[in-house]
C-alpha positions in Angstrom: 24.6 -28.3 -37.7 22.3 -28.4 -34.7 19.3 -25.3 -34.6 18.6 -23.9 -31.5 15.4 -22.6 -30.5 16.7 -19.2 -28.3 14.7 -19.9 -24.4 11.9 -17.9 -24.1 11.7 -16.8 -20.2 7.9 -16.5 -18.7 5.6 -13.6 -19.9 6.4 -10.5 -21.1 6.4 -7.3 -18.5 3.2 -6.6 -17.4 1.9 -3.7 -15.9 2.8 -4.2 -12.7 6.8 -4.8 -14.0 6.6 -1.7 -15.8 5.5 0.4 -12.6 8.1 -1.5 -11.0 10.6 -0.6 -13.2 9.9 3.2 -13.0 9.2 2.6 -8.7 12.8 1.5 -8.2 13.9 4.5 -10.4 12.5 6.8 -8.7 13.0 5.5 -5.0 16.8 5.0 -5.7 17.0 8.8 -6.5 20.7 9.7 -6.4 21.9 6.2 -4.4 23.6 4.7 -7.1 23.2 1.1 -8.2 26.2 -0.2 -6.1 25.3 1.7 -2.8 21.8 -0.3 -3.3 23.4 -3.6 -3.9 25.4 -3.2 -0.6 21.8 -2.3 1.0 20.3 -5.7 -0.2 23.1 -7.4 0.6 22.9 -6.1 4.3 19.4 -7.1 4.3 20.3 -10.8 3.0 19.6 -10.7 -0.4 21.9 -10.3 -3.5 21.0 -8.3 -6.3 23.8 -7.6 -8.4 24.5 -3.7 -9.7 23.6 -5.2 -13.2 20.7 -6.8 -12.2 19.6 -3.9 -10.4 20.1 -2.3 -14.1 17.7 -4.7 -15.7 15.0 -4.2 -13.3 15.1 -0.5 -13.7 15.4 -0.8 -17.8 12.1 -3.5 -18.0 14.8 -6.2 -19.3 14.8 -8.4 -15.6 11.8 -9.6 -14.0 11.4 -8.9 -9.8 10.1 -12.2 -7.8 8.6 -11.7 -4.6 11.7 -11.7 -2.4 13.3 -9.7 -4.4 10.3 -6.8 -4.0 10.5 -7.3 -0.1 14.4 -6.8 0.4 13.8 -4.0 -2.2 11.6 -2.4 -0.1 13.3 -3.2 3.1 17.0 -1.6 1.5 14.7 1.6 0.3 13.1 2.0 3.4 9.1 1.9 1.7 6.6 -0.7 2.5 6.1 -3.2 -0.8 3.0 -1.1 -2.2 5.9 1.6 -2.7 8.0 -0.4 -5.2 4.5 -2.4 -6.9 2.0 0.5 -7.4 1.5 3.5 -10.1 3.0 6.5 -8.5 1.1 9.3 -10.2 -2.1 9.8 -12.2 0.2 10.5 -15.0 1.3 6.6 -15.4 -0.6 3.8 -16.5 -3.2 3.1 -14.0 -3.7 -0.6 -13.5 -2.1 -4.0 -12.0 -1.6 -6.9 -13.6 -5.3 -8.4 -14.4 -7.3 -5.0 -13.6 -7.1 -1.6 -15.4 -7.9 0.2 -12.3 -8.2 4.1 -13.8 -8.4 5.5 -11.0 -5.1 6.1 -8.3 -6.8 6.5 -4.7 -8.7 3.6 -5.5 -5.6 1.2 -6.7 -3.5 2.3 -3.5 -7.1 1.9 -0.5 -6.9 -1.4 -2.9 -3.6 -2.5 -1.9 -3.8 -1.4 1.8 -6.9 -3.0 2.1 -9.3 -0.6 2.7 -11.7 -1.5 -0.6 -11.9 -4.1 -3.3 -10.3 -3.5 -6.9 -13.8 -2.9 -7.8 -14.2 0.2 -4.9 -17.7 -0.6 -4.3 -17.9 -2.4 -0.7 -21.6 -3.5 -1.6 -23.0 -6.7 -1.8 -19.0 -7.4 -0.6 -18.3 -10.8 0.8 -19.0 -10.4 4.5 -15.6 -12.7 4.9 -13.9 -9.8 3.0 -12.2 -8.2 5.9 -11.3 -11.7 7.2 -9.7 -12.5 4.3 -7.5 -9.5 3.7 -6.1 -9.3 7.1 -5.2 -11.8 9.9 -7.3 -11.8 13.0 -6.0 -8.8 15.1 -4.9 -6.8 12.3 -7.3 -4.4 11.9 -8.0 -1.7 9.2 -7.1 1.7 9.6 -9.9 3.4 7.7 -13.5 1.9 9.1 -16.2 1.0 6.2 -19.2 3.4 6.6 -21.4 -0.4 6.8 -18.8 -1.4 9.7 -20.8 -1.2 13.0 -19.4 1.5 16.0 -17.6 -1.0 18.5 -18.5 -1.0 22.0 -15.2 -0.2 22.6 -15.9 2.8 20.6 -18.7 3.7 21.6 -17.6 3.8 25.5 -14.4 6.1 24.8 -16.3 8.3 23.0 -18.5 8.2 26.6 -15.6 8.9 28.6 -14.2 11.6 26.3 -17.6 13.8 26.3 -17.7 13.0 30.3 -14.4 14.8 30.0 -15.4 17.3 28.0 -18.2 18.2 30.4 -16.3 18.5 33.6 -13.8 21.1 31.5 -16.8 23.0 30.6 -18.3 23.5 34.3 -14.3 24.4 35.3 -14.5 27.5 33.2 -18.4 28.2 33.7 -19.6 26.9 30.5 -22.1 24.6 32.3 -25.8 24.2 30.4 -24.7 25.7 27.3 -24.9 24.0 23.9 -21.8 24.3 21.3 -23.8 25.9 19.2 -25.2 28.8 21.5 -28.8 28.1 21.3 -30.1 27.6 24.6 
């Protein structure tokens, strides 16, 4: 009689799986398993209510597609369904123990390295990250003030000026000290 080695699938869950795991759990809330495979299917991708099961019990790996349409059918951006949720969960990614929440998550939008400290940073770092046009949200503190910037900010004190001779405020400082 024939022996048969039982298939062993690619790695065991990682860190990342597990949050996933707990992330579609929670995100579902009270949609139940076939409501979300009728959203994935709406959105183009087939998930089946069992397989849905699997990801939520740590037994069925999540590719990449699968994590978009996830996000797409529960209406969260990918960080959403991939990231710790709360300080009270393991706090790292596959390949870093990150410890610390705000950190992981400015991570993973982009705002900071894993490592937090934008120092001695690759001055390609932003270009890298983010294709040209796309800016970040948050400014580094090292980032020089755009021109762009620093001519609204013009305009907007101009503005603030003429207001302040409307009502008679005109040669006064903010803080009263004149």
């Amino acid at each position: 009689m024939a022996e048969y080695k039982q298939r062993v699938r690619g790695h065991d869950m990682g860190p990342t799986g597990e949050a996933v795991a707990r992330n579609l759990k929670r995100l579902r809330g009270s949609l139940t398993l076939r409501e979300l495979q009728r959203k994935l299917r709406d959105v183009g991708h087939e998930i089946s209510a069992s397989g849905l099961q699997k990801i939520e019990a740590g037994a069925r790996r999540v590719d990449v597609d699968d994590l978009m349409a996830l996000a797409i059918a529960l209406g969260v951006n990918p960080n959403a369904v991939l990231l710790p949720w709360s300080s009270d969960e393991p706090l790292e990614v596959t390949g870093a123990k990150v410890g610390d929440l705000v950190l992981m998550w400015d991570w993973a939008e982009g705002e900071s390295p894993i490592e937090g400290n934008r120092q001695g940073l690759d001055p390609n770092y932003d270009r890298k990250i983010r294709p040209a046009g796309v800016g970040s949200r948050v400014p580094s503190s090292d980032a020089p003030i755009s021109d762009e910037f620093n001519l609204r900010l013009a305009a907007i004190g101009e503005d603030i000026k003429a207001l302040m001779e409307q009502v008679g405020i005109e040669g006064r400082s903010a803080d009263g000290n004149d």
